[in-house]
C-alpha positions in Angstrom: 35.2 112.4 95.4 34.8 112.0 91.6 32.4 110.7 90.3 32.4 106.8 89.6 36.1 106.6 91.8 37.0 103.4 92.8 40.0 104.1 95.2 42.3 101.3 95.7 42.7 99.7 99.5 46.2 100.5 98.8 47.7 103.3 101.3 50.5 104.3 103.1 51.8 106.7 105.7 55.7 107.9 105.4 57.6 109.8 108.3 61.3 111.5 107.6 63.3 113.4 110.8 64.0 116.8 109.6 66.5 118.2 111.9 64.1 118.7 115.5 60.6 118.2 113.8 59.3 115.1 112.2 57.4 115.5 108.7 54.2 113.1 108.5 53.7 112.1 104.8 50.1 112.2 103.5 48.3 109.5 103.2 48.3 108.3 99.8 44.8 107.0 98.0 44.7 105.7 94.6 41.6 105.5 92.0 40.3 104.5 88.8 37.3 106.3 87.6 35.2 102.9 85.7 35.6 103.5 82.1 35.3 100.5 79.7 39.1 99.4 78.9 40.5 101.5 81.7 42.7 99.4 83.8 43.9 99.8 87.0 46.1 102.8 88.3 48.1 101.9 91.0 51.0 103.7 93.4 54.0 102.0 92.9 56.1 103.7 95.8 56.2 106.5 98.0 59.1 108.5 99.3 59.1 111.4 102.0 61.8 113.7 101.1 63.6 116.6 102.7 61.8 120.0 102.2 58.9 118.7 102.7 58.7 117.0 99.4 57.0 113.7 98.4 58.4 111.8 95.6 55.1 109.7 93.7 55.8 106.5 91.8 52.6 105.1 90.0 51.9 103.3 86.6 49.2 104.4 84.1 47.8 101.8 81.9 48.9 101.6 78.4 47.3 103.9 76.1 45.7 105.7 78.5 45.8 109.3 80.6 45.2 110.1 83.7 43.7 113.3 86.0 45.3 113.4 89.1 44.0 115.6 91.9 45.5 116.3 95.5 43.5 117.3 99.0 45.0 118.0 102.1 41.3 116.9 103.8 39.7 114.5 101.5 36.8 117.7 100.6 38.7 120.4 98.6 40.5 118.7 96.0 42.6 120.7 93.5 44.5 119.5 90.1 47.9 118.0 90.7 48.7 116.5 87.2 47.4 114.7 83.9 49.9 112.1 83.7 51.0 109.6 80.5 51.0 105.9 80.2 53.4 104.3 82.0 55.6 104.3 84.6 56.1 107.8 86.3 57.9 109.3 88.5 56.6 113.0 90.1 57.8 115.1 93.1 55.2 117.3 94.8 55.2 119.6 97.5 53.6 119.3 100.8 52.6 122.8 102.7 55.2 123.8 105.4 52.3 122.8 108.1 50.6 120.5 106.0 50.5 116.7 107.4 48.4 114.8 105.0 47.8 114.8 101.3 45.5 112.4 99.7 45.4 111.6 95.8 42.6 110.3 93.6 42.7 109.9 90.1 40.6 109.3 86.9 40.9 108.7 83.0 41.6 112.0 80.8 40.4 112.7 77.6 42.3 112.0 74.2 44.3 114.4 73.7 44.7 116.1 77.3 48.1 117.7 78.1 50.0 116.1 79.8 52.0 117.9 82.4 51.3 120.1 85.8 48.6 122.0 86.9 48.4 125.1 88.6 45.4 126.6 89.9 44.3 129.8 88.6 40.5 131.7 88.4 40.1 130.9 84.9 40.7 126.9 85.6 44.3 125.1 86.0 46.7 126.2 83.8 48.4 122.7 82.4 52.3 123.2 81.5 54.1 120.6 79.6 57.7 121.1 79.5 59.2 119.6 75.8 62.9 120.0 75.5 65.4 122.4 76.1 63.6 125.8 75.8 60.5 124.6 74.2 57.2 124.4 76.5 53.5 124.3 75.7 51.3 125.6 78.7 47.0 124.8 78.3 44.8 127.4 79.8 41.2 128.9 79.7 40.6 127.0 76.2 44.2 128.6 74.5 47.1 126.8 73.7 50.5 128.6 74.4 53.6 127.9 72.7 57.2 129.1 74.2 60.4 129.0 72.1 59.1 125.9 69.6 62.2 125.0 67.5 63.7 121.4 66.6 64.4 119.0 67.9 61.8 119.0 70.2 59.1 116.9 69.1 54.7 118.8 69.3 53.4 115.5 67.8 50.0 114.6 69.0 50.1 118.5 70.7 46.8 120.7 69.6 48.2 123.4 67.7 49.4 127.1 69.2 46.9 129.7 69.5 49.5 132.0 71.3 53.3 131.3 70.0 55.9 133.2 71.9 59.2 133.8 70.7 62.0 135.0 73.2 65.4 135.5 70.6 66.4 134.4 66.5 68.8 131.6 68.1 68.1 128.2 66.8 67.2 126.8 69.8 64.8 129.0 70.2 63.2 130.4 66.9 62.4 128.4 63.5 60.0 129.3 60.6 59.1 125.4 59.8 58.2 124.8 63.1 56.2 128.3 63.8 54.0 127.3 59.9 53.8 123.7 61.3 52.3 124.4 65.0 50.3 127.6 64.8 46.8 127.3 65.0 44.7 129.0 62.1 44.0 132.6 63.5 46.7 132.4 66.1 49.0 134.8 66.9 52.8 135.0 67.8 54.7 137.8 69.6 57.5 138.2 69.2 60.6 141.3 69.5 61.9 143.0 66.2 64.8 140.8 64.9 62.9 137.7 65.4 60.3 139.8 63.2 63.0 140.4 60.8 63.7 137.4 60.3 60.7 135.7 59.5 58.5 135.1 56.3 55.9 137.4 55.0 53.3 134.8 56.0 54.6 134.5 59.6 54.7 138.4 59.7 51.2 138.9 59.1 50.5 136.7 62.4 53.0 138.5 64.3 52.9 141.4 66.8 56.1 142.9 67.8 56.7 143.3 71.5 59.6 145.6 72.6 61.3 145.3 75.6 59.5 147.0 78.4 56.3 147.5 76.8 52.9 145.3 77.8 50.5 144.2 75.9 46.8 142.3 75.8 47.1 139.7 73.5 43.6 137.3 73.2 42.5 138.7 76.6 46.1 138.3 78.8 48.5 140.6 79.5 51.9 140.5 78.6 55.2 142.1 79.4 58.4 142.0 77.4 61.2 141.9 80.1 64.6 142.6 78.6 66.6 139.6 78.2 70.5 140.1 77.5 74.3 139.3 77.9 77.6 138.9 76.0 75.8 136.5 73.9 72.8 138.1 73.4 72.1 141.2 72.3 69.8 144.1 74.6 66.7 145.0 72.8 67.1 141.9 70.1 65.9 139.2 73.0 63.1 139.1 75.7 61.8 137.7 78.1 58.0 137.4 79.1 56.1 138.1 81.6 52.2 136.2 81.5 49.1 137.2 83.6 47.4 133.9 83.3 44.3 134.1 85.7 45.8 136.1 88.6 49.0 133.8 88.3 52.0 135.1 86.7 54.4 133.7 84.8 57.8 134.3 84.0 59.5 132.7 80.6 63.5 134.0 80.5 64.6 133.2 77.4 67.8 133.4 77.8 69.1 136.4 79.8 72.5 137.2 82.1 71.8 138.3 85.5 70.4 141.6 84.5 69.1 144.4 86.8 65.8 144.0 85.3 66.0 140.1 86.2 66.7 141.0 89.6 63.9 143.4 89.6 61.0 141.4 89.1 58.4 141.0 91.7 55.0 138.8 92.2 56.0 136.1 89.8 54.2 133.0 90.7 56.2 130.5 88.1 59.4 131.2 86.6 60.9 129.3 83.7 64.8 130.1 84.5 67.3 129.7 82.1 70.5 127.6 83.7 73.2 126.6 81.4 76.8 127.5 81.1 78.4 130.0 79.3 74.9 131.2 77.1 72.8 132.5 80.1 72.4 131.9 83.8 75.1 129.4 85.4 73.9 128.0 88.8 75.2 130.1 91.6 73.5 133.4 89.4 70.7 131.0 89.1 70.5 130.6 93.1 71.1 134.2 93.4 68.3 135.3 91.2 65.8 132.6 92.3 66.4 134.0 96.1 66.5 137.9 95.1 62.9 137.7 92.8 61.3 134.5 95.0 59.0 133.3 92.6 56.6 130.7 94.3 57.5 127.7 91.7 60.7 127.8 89.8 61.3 125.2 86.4 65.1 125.2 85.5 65.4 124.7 81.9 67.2 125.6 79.0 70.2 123.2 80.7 72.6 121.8 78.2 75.7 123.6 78.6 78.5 123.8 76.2 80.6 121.2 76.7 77.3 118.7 76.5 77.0 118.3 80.7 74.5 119.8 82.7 73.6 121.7 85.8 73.9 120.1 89.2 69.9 120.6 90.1 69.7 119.0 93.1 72.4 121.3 94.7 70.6 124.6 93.0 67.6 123.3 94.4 69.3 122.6 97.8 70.6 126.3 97.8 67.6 127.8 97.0 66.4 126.0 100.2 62.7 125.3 101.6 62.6 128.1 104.2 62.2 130.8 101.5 58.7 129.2 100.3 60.0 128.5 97.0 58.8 125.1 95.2 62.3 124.0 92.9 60.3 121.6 90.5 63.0 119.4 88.1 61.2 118.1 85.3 62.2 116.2 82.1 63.7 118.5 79.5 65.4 115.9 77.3 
């Protein structure tokens, strides 16, 4: 357990009929690691869900962060999330044989991102989803920027040591935001019209990365993926593809449902566009998702045209538990 962990004698075991079998929730422990002026955590609720999913309600103390870590046997415990004041609201996923899961939790530093983590061999990679397109991911000591342009918000965010842009759109690409968030010595990549487009001192940080071609940038390897449709132009936009300590991650930009979409294999995360008419709309979405089978999917980049948004439960629904894929629905406005 970690050190100084004071779980909380509050627990609870959940069951939910799933068609012939019955899912046994994990038991849920709480803790608070003794820090001076660090209240209590505390689970507020707990909710077994279909597809083996449990839904997490808890409250963080006011100005405050938390570490939370998952177990399936109380020994091997991995990073499940750094979590915000407040009162939250998280979905994880329980293995398709698993039939307990056990949390514990303690204070985070200042300045922690917030957001999921995801096991890798260089340490968790931490991603924070921030609106729309925009996303910051944490990982081996770097900070990675996808897509920042207004209005999402980097305040209180440590600056960009890796900046990725996918396309020149507005929601995607702007020269204030890129001066305001890189690091000092970090580097954005970028393809040749968002290079174009930019100013002298932006240039100088920026490698261009055609579509197709890889690349080693600070020690990971990266793959532009061509990203296209009526709205956006082949060989103008990209996608990307991240080795992130043996994990990799896919960022879509915003792309139609392109033979090289379909074609991608091994992807551990995807970042999939869904949003009507710009890129993917659902049922391509679904399609996609099934044909590549990344082991976690984020939907984002959501507002359609008209202002409404994707139905996300019914993707996630299609998609459907039996293909091992993890439909995670975060907040992206």
């Amino acid at each position: 357990m970690m050190k100084g962990l004071r779980l909380s004698s509050r627990s609870m075991r959940l069951g939910i009929s799933n068609g012939s079998r019955r899912l046994a929730a994990a038991l849920f422990l709480f803790g608070a690691a003794v820090a001076p002026g660090f209240g209590q955590l505390s689970f507020t609720k707990f909710e077994l869900m279909t597809n083996h999913e449990a839904r997490i309600l808890m409250t963080v103390p006011a100005s405050t962060l938390a570490n939370i870590d998952a177990s399936t046997d109380l020994l091997n415990w991995s990073g499940f999330l750094t979590a915000p004041a407040g009162s939250l609201n998280y979905t994880d996923t329980l293995g398709t044989n698993e039939v307990m899961r056990f949390y514990r939790a303690a204070q985070a530093a200042a300045g922690t991102l917030t957001g999921d983590h995801i096991s890798t061999t260089a340490g968790d990679l931490v991603i924070h989803p921030v609106y729309h397109a925009s996303l910051v991911m944490s990982w081996n000591g770097k900070m990675i920027y996808a897509d920042p342009a207004p209005p999402a918000s980097f305040t209180g965010i440590a600056k960009g040591d890796l900046i990725l842009v996918t396309h020149a759109h507005g929601d995607h690409f702007d020269t204030g935001t890129l001066t305001t968030i890189k690091a000092a010595g970090g580097m954005i990549l970028a393809p040749q019209a968002v290079y174009n487009s930019m100013t002298a001192t932006l240039k100088a940080a920026t490698g261009v990365l055609p579509n197709g071609v890889t690349t080693n940038v600070m020690g990971i390897e990266i793959q532009g993926i061509p990203a296209y449709n009526s709205y956006h132009t082949k060989g103008d936009c990209c996608g990307f593809v991240l080795n992130l300590g043996g994990k990799r991650i896919f960022i879509s930009g915003d792309t139609g449902n392109t033979t090289e979409l379909r074609a991608l294999t091994n992807i551990d995360i995807a970042f999939m566009c869904v949003n009507v008419p710009y890129t993917l709309t659902q049922a391509e979405a679904v399609t996609v998702i099934k044909t590549i089978r990344p082991k976690i999917v984020y939907p984002y980049h959501l507002k359609n045209q008209d202002g409404t948004f994707p139905n996300l439960n019914s993707l996630k629904t299609s998609v459907g538990a039996d293909l091992g894929i993890e439909v995670r629905l975060r907040k992206w406005y």
